[in-house]
C-alpha positions as CSV (number, residue, x, y, z in Angstrom):
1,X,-1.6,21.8,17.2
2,X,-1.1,18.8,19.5
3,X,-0.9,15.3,16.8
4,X,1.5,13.7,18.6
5,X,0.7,11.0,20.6
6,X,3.0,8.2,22.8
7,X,2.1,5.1,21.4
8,X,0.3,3.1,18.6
9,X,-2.3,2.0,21.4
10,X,-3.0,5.7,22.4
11,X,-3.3,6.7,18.8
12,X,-6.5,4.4,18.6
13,X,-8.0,4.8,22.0
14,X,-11.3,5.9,20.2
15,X,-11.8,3.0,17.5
16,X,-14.7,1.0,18.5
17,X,-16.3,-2.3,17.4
18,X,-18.0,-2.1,13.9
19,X,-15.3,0.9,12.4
20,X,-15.1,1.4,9.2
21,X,-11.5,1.2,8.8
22,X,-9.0,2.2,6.1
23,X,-5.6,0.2,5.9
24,X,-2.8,1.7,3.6
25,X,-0.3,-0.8,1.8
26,X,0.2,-2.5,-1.1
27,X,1.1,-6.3,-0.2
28,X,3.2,-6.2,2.9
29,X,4.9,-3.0,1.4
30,X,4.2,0.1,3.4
31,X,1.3,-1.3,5.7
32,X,1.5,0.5,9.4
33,X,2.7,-2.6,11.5
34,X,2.3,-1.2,14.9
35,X,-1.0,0.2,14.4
36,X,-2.3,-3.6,13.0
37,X,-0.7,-4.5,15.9
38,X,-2.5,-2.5,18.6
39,X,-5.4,-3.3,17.0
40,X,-5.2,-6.7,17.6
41,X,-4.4,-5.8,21.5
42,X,-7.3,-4.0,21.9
43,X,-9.6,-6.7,20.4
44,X,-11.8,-4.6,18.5
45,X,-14.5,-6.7,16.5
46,X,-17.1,-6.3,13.5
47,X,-14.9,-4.1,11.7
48,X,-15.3,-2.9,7.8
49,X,-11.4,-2.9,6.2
50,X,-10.6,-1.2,3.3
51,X,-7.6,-2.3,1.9
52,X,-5.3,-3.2,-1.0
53,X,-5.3,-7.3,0.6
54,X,-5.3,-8.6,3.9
55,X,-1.8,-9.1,4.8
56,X,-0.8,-12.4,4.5
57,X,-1.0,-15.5,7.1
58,X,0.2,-14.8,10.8
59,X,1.6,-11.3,9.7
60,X,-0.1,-7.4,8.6
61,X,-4.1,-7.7,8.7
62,X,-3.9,-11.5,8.5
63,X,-3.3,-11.0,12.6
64,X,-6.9,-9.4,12.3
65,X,-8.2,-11.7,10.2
66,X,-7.2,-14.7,12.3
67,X,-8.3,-13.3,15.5
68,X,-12.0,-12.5,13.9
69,X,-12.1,-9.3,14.4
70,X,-12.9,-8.3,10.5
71,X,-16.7,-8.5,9.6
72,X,-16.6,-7.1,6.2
73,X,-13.3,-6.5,3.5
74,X,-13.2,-4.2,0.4
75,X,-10.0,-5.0,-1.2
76,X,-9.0,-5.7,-4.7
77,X,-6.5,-8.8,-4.4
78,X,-6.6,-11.9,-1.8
79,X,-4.2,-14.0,-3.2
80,X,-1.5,-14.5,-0.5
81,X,-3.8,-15.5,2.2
82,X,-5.3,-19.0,2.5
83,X,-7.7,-18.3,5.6
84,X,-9.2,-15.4,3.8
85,X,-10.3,-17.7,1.3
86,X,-11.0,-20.4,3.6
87,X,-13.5,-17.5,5.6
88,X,-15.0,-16.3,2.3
89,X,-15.9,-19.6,1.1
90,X,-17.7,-20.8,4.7
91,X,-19.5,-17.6,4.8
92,X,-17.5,-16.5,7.6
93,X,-16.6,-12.9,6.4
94,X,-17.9,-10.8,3.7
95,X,-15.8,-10.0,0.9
96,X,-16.4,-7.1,-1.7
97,X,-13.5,-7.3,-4.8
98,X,-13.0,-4.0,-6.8
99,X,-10.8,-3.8,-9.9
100,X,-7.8,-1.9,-8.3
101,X,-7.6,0.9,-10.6
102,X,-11.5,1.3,-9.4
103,X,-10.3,1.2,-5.7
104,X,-7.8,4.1,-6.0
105,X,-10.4,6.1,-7.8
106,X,-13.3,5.4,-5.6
107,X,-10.8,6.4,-2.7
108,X,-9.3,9.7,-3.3
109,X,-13.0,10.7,-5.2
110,X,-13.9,10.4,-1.2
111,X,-11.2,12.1,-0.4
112,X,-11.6,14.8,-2.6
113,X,-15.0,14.9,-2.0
114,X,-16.9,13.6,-5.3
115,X,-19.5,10.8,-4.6
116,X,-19.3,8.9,-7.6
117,X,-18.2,8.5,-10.8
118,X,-18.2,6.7,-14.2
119,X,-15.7,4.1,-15.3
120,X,-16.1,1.4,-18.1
121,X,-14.4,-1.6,-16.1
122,X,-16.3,-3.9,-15.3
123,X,-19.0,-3.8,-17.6
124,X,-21.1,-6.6,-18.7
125,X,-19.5,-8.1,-15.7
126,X,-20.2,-9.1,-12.2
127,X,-18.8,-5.7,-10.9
128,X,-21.8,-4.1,-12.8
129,X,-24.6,-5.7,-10.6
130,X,-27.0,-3.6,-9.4
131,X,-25.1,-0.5,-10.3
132,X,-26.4,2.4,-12.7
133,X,-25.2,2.0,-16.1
134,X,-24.6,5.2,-19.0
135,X,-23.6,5.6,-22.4
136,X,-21.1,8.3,-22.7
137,X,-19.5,8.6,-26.2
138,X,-21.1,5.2,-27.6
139,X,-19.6,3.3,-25.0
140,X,-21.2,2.5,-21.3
141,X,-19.9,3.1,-18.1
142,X,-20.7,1.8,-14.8
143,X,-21.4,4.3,-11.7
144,X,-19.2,4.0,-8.8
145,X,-19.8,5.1,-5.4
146,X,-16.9,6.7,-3.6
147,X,-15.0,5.1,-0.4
148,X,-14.9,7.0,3.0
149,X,-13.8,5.6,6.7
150,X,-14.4,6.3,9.8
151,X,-10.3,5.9,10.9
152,X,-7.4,5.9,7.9
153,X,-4.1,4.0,9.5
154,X,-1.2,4.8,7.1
155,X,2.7,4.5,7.3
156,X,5.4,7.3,6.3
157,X,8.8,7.3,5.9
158,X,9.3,11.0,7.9
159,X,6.4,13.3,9.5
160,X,6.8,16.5,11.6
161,X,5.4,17.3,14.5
162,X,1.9,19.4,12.1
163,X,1.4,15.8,10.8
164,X,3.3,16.4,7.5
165,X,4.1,13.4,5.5
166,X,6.8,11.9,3.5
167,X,6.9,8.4,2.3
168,X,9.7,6.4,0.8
169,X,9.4,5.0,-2.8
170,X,7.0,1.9,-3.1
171,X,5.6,2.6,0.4
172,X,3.8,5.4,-0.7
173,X,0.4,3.0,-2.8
174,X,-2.5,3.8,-1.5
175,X,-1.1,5.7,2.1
176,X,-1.7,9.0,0.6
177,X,-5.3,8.8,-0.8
178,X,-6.5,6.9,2.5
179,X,-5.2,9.9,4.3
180,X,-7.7,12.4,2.7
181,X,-10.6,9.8,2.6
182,X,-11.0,9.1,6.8
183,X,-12.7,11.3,9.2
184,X,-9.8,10.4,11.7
185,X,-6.4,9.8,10.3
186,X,-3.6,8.2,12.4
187,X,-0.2,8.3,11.1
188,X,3.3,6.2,12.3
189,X,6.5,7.4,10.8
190,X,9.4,5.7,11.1
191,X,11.2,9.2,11.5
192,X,9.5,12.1,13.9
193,X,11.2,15.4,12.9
194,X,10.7,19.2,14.2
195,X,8.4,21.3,12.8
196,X,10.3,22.9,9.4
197,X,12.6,19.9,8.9
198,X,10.9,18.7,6.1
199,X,11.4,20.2,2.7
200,X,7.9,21.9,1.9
201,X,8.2,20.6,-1.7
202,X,8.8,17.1,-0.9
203,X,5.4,16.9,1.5
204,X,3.1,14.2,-0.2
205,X,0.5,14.2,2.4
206,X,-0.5,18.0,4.1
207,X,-0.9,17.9,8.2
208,X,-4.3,19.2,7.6
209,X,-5.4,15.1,6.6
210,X,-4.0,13.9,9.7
211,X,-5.4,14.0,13.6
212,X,-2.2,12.0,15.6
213,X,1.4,10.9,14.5
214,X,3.9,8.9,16.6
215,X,7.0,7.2,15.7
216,X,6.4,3.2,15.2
217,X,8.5,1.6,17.6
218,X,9.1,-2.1,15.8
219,X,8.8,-1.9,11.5
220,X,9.6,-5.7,10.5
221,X,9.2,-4.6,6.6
222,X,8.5,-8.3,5.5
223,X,9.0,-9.2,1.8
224,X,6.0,-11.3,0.6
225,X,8.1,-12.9,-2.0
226,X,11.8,-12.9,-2.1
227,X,13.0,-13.5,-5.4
228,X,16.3,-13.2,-6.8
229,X,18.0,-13.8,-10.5
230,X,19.9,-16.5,-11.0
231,X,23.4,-16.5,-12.3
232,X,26.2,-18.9,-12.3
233,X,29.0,-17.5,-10.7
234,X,32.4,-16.8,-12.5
235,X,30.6,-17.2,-16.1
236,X,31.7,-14.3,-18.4
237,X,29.9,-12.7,-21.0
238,X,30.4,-14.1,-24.6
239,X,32.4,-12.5,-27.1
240,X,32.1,-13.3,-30.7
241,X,35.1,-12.5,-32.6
242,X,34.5,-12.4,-36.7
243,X,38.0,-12.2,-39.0
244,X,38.8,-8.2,-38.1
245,X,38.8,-8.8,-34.5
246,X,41.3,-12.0,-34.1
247,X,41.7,-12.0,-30.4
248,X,40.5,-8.6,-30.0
249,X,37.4,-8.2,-27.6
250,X,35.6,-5.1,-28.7
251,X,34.5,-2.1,-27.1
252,X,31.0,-3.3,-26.2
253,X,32.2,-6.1,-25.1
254,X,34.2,-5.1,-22.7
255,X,31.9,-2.5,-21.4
256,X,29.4,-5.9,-20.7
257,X,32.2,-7.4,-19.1
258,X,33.1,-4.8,-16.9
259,X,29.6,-3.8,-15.7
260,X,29.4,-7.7,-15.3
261,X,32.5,-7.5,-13.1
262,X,33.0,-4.5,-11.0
263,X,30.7,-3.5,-8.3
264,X,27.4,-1.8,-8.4
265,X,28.8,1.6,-7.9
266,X,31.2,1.5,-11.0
267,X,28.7,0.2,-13.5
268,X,27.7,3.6,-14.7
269,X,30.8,5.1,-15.5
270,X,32.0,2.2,-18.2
């Protein structure tokens, strides 16, 4: 089995205008860079994304987006990017919104081969236009048809040489279902290891889902939002002392102020 290939631009030498195109990610988390990236180099256009979002501004699919190279998105959150909504609302691009749970279900059921199935969100809504409706139990549920793509592009952690995948902790979203849901799948790991490297239990996505693998060469790994508590430094925690204590700190409290006060490491042991 020969699924390694040089580079992210040899990796999609065969995606032409108007793919159908799945994207893995969840925000900026786990998105594969370097395959967004040789997309934009090659300038493919009319293209059908299927996505979590659309990267935000100037970074992840928003590079696509801004070099108008996506005709159609189905995504389930556009939040972070203002020309997405700026497109949308001239008519420039058309957008399909899925309730996310929705999305990861109407994925792997392409993946796994079912072409639709029932689910009571969004009924009585807009998601329910012009879609079957049933009454299972008392209650109706709205038909949904499954989501497959001509190309998956996802991001791992570590892959072997077969095409077996490993992702690392939030990275993992919707990387794995996209995998099994593309007629072509095209993976970039940040680690390339030997065939047998990788502990068989530990695999989360089978080489059988995936046609090429290369090692990224540049992973930026943006943080949409950086946000961090606030504490004022040297403040100790309070300790109440009733008429038994007298100048005695307790036990708990000075298990709060030791966690408070020694490093990370220590924490667990007081």
């Amino acid at each position: 089995m020969h699924k390694v290939v040089g580079s992210a631009d040899e990796a999609i030498r065969d995606i032409s205008d108007g793919a159908t195109i799945m994207v893995g990610g969840f925000g900026l988390c786990g998105i594969p860079e370097n395959l967004i990236r040789a997309l934009l180099r090659k300038g493919v256009k009319n293209l059908t994304t299927i996505s979590n979002n659309v990267g935000v501004d100037g970074y992840g699919m928003g590079l696509l987006l801004a070099a108008g190279q996506i005709r159609k998105h189905i995504g389930t959150y556009v939040g972070e990017n203002k020309l997405l909504e700026q497109m949308v609302l001239k008519g420039e691009i058309e957008l399909d919104l899925v309730p996310q749970g929705t999305f990861s279900e109407r994925i792997r059921a392409g993946g796994a081969g079912i072409p639709a199935f029932f689910t009571p969100t969004g009924v009585g809504t807009l998601v329910a236009e012009k879609k079957e409706t049933r009454e299972f139990d008392g209650r109706p549920y709205l038909m949904e048809r499954a989501l497959k793509a001509d190309f998956a592009l996802v991001k791992a952690w570590k892959g072997d040489k077969w095409g077996n995948l490993v992702y690392r902790k939030t990275a993992r979203n919707f990387n794995p279902m996209m995998a099994t849901a593309a007629t072509v799948t095209i993976a970039e790991v940040e680690h390339l290891v030997e065939v047998g490297e990788l502990e068989p239990d530990l695999i989360h996505t089978p080489s059988v889902f995936v046609s090429r693998i290369f090692q990224g060469e540049l992973f930026e790994k943006r943080i949409e939002r950086r946000t961090v508590k606030k504490v004022a430094s040297g403040q100790w925690p309070v300790v109440r002392k009733n008429r038994w204590q007298r100048g005695i700190v307790s036990g708990h409290a000075f298990r709060r102020a030791a966690r408070y006060l020694l490093p990370r490491a220590f924490r667990r042991w007081v």
